[in-house]
C-alpha positions as a Markdown table, in Angstrom:
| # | Residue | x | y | z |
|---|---|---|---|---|
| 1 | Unk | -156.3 | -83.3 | -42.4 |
| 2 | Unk | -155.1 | -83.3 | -45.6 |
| 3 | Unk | -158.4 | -86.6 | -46.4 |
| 4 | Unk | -160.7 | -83.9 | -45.4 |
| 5 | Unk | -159.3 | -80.8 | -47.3 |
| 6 | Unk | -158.8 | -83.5 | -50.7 |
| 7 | Unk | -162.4 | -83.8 | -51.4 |
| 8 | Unk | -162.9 | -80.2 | -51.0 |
| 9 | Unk | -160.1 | -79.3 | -52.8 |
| 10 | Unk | -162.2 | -81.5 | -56.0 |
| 11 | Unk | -164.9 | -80.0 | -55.4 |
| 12 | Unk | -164.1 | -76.7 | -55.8 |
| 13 | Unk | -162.5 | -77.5 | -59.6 |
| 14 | Unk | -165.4 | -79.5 | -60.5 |
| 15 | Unk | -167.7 | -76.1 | -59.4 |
| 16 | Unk | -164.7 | -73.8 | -60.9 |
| 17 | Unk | -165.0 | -76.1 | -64.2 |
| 18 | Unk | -169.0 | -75.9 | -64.4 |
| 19 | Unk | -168.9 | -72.2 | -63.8 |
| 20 | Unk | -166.6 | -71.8 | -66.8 |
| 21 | Unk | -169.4 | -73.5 | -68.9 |
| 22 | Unk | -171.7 | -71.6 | -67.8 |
| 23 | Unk | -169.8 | -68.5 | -69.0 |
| 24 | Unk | -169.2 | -70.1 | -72.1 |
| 25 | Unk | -172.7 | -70.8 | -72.8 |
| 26 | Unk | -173.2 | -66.9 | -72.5 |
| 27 | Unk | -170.6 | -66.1 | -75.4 |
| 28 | Unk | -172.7 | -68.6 | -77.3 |
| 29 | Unk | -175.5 | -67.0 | -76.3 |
| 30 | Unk | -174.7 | -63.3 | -76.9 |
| 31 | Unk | -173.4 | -64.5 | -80.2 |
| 32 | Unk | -176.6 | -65.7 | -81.5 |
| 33 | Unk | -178.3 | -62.6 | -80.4 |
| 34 | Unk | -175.6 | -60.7 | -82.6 |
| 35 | Unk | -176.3 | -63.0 | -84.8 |
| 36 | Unk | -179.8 | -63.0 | -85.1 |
| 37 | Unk | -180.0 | -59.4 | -84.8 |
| 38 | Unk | -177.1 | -58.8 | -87.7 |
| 39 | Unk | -177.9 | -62.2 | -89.9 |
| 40 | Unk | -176.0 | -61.0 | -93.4 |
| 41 | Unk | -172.9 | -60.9 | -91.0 |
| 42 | Unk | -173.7 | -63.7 | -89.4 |
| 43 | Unk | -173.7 | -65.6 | -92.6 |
| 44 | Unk | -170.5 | -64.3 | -94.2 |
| 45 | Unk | -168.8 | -65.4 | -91.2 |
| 46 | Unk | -170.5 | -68.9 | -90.6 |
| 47 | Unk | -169.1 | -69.2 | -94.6 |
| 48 | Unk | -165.8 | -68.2 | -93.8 |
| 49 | Unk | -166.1 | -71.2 | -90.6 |
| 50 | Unk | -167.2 | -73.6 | -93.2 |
| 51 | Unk | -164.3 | -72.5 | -95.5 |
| 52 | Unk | -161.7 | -72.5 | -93.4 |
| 53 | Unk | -162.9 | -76.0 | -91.8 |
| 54 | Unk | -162.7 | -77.8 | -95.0 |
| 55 | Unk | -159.5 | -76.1 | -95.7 |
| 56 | Unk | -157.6 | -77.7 | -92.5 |
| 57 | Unk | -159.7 | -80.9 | -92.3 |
| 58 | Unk | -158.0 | -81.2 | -95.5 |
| 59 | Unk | -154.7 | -80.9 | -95.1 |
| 60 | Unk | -155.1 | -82.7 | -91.8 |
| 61 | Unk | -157.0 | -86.1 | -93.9 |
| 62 | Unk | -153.9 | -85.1 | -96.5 |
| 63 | Unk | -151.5 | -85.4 | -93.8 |
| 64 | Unk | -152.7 | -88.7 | -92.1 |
| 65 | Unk | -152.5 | -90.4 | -96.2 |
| 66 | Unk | -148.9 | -89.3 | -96.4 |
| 67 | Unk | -148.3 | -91.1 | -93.0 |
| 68 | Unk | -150.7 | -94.0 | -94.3 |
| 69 | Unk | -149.1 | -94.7 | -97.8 |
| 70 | Unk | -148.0 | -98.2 | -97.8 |
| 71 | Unk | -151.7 | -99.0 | -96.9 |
| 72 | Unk | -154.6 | -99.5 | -99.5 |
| 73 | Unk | -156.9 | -96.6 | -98.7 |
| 74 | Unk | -153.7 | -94.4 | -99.3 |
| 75 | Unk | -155.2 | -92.9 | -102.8 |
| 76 | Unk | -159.0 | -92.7 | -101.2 |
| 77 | Unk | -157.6 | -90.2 | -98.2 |
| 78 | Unk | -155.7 | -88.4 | -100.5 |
| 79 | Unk | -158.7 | -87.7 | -103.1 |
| 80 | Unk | -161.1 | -87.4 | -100.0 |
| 81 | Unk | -158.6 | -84.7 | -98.7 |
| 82 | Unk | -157.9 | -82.7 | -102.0 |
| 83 | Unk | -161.5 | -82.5 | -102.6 |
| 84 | Unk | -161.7 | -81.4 | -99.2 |
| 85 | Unk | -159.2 | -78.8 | -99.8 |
| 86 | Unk | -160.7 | -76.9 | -103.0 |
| 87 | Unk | -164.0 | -77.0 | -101.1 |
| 88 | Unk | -162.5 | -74.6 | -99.0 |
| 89 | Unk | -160.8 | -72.5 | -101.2 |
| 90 | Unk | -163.7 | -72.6 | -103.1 |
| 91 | Unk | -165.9 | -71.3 | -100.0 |
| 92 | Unk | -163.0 | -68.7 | -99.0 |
| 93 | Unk | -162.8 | -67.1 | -102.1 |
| 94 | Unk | -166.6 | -66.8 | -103.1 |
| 95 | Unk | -168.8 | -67.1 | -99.8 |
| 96 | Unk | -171.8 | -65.3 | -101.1 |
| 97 | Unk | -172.1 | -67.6 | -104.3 |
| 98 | Unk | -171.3 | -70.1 | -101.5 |
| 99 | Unk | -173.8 | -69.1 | -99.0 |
| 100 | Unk | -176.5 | -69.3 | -102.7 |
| 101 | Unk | -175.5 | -72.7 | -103.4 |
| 102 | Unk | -176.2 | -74.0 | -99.7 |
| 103 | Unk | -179.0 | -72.0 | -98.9 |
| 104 | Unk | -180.7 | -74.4 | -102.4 |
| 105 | Unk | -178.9 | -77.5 | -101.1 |
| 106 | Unk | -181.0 | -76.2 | -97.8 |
| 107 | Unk | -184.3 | -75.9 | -99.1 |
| 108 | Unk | -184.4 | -78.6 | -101.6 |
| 109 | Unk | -183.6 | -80.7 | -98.3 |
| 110 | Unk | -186.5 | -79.3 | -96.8 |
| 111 | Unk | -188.7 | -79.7 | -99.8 |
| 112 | Unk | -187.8 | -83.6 | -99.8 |
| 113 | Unk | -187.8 | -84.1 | -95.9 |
| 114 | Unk | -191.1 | -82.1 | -95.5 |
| 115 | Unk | -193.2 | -84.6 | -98.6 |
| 116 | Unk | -191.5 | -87.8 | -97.4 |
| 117 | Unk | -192.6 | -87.4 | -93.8 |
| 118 | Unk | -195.9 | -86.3 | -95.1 |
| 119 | Unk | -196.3 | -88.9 | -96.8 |
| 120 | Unk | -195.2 | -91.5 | -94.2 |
| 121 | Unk | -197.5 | -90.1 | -91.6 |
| 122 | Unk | -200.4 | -90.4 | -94.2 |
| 123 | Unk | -199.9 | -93.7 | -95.2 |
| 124 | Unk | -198.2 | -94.9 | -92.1 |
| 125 | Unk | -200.7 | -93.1 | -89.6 |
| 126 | Unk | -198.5 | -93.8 | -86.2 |
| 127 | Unk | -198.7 | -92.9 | -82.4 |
| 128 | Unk | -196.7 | -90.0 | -83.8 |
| 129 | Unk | -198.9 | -89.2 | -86.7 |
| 130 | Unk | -200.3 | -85.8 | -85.9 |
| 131 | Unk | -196.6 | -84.9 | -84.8 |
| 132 | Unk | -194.5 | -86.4 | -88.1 |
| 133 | Unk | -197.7 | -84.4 | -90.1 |
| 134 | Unk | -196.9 | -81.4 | -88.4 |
| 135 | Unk | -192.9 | -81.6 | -88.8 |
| 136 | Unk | -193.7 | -82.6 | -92.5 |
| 137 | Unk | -196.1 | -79.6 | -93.2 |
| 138 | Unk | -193.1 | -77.0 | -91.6 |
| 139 | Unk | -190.6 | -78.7 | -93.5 |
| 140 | Unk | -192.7 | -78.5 | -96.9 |
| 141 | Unk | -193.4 | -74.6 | -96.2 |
| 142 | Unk | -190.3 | -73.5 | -95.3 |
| 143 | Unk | -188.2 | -75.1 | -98.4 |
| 144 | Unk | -190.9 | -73.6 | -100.6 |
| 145 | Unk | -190.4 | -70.3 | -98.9 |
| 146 | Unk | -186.7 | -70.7 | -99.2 |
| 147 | Unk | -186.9 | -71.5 | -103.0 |
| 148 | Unk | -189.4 | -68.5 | -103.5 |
| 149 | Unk | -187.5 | -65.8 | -102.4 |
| 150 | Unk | -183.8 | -67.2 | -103.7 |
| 151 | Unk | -180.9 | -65.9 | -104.1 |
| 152 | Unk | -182.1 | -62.9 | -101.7 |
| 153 | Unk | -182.9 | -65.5 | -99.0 |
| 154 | Unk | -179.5 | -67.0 | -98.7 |
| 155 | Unk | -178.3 | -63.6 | -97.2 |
| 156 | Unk | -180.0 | -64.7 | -94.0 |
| 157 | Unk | -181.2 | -68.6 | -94.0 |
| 158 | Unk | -177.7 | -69.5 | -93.1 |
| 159 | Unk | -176.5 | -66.9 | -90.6 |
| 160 | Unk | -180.3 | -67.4 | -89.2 |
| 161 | Unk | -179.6 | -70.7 | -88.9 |
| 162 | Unk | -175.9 | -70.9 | -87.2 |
| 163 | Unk | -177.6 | -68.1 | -84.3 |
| 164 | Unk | -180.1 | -70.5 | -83.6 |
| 165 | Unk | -177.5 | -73.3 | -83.2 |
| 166 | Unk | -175.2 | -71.0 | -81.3 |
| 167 | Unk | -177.8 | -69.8 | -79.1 |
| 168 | Unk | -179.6 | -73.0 | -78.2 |
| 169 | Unk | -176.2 | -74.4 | -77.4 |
| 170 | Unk | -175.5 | -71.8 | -75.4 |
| 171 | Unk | -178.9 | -71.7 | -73.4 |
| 172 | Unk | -177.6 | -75.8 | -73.0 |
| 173 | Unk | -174.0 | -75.0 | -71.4 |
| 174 | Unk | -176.1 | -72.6 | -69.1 |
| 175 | Unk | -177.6 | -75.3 | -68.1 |
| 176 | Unk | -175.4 | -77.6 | -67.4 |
| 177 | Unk | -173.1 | -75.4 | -65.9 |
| 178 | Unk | -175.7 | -73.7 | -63.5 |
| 179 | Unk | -176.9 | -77.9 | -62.7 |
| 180 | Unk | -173.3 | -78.7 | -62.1 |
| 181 | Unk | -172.4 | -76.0 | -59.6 |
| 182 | Unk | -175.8 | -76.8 | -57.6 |
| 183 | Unk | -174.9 | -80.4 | -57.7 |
| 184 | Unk | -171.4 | -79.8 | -56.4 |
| 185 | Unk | -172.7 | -77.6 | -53.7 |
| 186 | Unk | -175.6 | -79.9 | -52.6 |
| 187 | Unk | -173.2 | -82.9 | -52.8 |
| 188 | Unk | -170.4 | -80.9 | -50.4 |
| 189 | Unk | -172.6 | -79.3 | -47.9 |
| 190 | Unk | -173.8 | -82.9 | -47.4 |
| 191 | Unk | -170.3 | -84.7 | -46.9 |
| 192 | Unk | -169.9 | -82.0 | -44.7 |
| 193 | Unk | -172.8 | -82.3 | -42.8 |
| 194 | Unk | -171.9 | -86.2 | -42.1 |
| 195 | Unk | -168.5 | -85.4 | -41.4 |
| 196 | Unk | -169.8 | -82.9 | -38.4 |
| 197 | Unk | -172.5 | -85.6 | -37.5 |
| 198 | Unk | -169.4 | -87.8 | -37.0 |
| 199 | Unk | -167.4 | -85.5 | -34.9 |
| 200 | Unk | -170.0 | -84.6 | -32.5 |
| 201 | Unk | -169.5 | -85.4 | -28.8 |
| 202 | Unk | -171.0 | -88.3 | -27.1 |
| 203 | Unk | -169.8 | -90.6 | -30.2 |
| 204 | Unk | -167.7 | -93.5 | -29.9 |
| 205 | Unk | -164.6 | -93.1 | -32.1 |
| 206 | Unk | -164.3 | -95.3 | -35.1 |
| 207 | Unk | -161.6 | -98.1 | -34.1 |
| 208 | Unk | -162.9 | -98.1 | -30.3 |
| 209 | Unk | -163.7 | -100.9 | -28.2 |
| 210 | Unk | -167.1 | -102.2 | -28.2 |
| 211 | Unk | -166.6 | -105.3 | -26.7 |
| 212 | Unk | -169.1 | -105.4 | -23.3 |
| 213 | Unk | -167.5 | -105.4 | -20.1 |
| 214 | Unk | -169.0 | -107.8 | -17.6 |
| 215 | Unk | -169.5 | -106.4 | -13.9 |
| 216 | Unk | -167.2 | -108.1 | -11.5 |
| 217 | Unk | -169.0 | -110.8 | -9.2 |
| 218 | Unk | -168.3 | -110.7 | -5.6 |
| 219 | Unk | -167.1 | -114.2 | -3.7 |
């Protein structure tokens, strides 16, 4: 009894565990709508993320050099970790000027991805040429639209962009929780189905006797 009950009992975390995905996928969700709908906020907040991010990872890397000092990347971790640190103080203090500077870090990123994969695709001209030409041409437009409307357009490129991100990731734990649970379910109503098969009458029990018997002959 308590063979049969274990699998179940497994079962019934694994679907408990992919429903709480699922419901975490909707926070994620709803949080990019917010976000989308509400993008200045969005923005100041992702800022404060970042800050507060480089702030711990900092003292964290700062941390692990202390323990590491007799070694010989003991002076790299600790300048890796102080520059880590007044990045975030940085960030906390000033997140719009912040938000500015990463919003042009953005679009000169898209500037330079969008003409180097049009280039490639021109001079390459691959399976993927009409693709790469397409990616390139977006790229190229939307750094120059960036750039055109800057500063203005960092109160929104960055919370437009962590919405998206939230929201696509969320739409992805959906998934995989809503998968998960049908998975589970199929996978248990078909142990069970072969256990019943099993205990149905007219079947030998496993361990039985299944040697022949050979009739008696009279003298």
């Amino acid at each position: 009894m308590a063979k049969s009950t274990k699998p179940r009992g497994e079962a019934a975390k694994l679907s408990r565990g992919f429903g709480w995905l699922a419901v975490l996928g909707v926070i994620l969700v709803v949080a990019g709508l917010v976000g989308l709908i509400h993008t200045g906020l969005a923005t100041l907040t992702s800022m404060l993320l970042f800050g507060w991010l480089l702030l711990i990872g900092g003292l964290i890397g700062l941390l692990h050099a202390v323990q590491a000092r007799h070694t010989n990347f003991f002076w790299l971790g600790v300048v890796v970790a102080a520059l880590n640190i007044a990045a975030g103080v940085v960030v906390l203090k000033t997140p719009e000027a912040s938000a500015e500077a990463l919003t042009m870090f953005a679009a000169l990123l898209f500037l330079t991805g969008g003409v180097f994969r049009l280039v490639g695709s021109l001079v390459v001209r691959g399976p993927q040429f009409g693709w790469t030409l397409v990616q390139g041409a977006f790229g190229l437009l939307l750094g120059i639209l960036v750039l055109a409307t800057w500063p203005s357009s960092s109160r929104y490129v960055i919370g437009t962009f962590f919405s998206l991100s939230l929201l696509f990731d969320g739409l992805g734990l959906i998934a995989t929780g809503y998968g998960g649970r049908r998975i589970v379910g199929m996978v248990s109503d078909r142990l069970a189905g072969e256990k019943a098969a099993a205990r149905a009458p007219g079947q030998e029990p496993h361990g039985g006797d299944h040697r022949a018997t050979k009739p008696v002959q009279p003298e």
